[in-house]
C-alpha positions in Angstrom: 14.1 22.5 2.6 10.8 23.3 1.0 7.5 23.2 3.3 6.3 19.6 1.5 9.5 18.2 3.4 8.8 18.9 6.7 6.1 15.6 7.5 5.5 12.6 6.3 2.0 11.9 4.6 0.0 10.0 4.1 -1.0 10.4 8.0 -3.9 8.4 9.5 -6.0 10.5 12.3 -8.9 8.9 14.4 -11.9 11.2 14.9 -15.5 10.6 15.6 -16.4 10.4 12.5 -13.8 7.8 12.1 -10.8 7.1 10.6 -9.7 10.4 8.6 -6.1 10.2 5.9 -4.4 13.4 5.6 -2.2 14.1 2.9 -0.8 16.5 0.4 -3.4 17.8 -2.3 -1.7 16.9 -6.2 -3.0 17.9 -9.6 -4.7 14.6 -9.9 -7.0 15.9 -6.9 -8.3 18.8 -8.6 -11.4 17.2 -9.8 -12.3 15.9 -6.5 -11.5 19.6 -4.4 -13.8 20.8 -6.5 -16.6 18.7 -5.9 -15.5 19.9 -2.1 -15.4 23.1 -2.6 -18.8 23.2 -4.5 -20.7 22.1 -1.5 -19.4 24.3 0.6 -21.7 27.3 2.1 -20.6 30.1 0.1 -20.4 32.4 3.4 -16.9 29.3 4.5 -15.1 31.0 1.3 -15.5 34.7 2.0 -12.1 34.3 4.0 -10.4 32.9 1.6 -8.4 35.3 -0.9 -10.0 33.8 -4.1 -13.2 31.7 -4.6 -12.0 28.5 -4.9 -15.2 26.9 -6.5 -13.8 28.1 -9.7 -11.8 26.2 -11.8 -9.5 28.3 -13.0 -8.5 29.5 -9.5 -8.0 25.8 -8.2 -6.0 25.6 -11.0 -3.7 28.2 -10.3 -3.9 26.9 -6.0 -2.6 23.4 -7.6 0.5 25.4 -9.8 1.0 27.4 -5.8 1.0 23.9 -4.5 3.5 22.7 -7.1 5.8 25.6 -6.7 6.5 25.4 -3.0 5.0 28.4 -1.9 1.8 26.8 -0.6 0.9 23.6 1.3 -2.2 22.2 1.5 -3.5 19.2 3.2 -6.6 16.7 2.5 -8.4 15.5 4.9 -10.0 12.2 3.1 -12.3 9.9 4.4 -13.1 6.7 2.0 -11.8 8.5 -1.3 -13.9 11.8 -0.4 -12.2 15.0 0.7 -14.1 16.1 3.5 -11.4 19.3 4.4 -8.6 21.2 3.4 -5.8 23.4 5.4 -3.1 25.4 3.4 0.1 26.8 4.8 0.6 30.5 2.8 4.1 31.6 2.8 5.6 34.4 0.6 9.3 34.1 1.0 9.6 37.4 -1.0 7.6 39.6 0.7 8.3 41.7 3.4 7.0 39.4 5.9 8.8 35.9 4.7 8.8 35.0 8.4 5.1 35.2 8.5 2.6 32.3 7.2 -0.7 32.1 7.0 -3.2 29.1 7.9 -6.4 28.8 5.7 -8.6 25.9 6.2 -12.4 24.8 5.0 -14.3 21.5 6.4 -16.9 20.1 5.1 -20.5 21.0 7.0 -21.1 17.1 7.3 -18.6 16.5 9.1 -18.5 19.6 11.5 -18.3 18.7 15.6 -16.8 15.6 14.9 -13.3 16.2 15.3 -12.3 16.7 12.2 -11.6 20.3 12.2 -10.1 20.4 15.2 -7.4 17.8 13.7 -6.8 19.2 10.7 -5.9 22.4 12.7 -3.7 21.0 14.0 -1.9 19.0 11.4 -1.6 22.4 9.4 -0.4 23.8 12.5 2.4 21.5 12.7 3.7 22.1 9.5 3.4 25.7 10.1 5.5 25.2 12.7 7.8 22.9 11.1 8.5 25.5 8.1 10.4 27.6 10.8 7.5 30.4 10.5 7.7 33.3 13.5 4.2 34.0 13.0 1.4 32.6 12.1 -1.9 33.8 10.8 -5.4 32.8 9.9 -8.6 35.1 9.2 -12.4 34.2 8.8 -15.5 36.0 9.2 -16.8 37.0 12.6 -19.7 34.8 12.7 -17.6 32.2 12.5 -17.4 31.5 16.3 -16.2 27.8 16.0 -13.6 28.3 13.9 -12.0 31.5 15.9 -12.4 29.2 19.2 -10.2 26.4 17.6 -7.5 28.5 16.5 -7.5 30.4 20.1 -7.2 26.9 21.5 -4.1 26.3 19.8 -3.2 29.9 21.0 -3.9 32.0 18.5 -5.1 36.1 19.3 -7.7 38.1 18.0 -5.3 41.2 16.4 -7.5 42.9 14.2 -10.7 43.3 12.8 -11.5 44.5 9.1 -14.9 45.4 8.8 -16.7 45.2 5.5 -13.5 43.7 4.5 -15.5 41.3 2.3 -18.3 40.7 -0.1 -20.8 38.0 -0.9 -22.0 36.8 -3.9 -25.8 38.7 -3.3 -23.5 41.7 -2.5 -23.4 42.2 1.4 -20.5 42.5 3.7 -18.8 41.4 5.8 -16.3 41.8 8.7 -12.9 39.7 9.1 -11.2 38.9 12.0 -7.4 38.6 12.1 -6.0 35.9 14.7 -2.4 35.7 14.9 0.1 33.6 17.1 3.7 34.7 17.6 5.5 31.5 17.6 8.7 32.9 18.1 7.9 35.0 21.4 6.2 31.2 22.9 9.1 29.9 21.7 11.7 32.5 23.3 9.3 32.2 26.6 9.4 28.0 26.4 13.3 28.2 26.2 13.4 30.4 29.1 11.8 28.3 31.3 14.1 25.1 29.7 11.4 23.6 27.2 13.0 24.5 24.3 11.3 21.6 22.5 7.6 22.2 23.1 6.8 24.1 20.5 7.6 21.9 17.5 
């Protein structure tokens, strides 16, 4: 069972700022993730592994996406994609029970809810892909985001300073969150919840 099989999309969320469609990025929405990803603040990408403004390395997120080795959500609102969350897994790593949770929202629609739903959609399907750990990393300025993921119980467990740098050259510090959903799980089961954490 690959990660694409583990919910079914389209999925229809209500937020404040209304009515948002979640559902999994295709090749036909390259055009349209780019135009997202071009308004984004250039400082919401310096997490991200690769810039993703550039067409060649949407390109080769879309083949990723095709393969089965990443999953990455839209979140739409009337034919616009206002946000995107990706589930990173390398089954042939040394860490194949390990994933990792990226996710970008556009600024219009920040403190409205969408966010904090998208989170957890791409949570779920983390969580669904039978992942013992999950992961997600963003600058350290970024005090919204790192509150949302602790909400869904994730811990700061490292920081990497001048881990990154910005297009005019200065850097910047990561911060590593990281949420062992096996030990939760273990500790649910033990006190005879075994189906919490799904």
């Amino acid at each position: 069972m690959t990660m694409n099989e583990l919910r079914a999309y389209p999925r229809r969320v209500a937020t404040e700022f209304g009515e948002i469609e979640f559902r999994h990025m295709t090749p036909a929405d390259e055009a349209a993730v780019l135009a997202f990803a071009r308004k984004l603040p250039v400082h919401d990408l310096l997490f991200l592994p690769r810039n993703i403004s550039e067409p060649k390395v949407l390109a080769a997120w879309i083949k990723e996406t095709e393969r089965g080795s990443i999953i990455s959500l839209l979140a739409v609102k009337d034919g616009v994609v206002v946000g995107c969350g990706t589930v990173v897994r390398d089954a042939l790593s040394w860490s194949p029970h390990v994933g990792e949770i990226r996710m970008v929202v556009s600024t219009d629609v920040r403190g409205q809810g969408v966010g904090r739903a998208l989170s957890h959609e791409t949570f779920a399907l983390a969580l669904g892909a039978g992942l013992e750990k999950i992961v997600a990393q963003m600058t350290v300025d970024q005090t919204g985001a790192i509150a949302l993921f602790e909400s869904l119980g994730f811990k700061a467990e490292a920081l990497l300073r001048e881990h990154v740098r910005d297009l005019d050259g200065r850097k910047h510090d990561i911060v590593v969150l990281g949420h062992n959903v096996a030990q939760v799980r273990a500790q649910l089961e033990a006190y005879g919840l075994p189906d919490a954490v799904q």
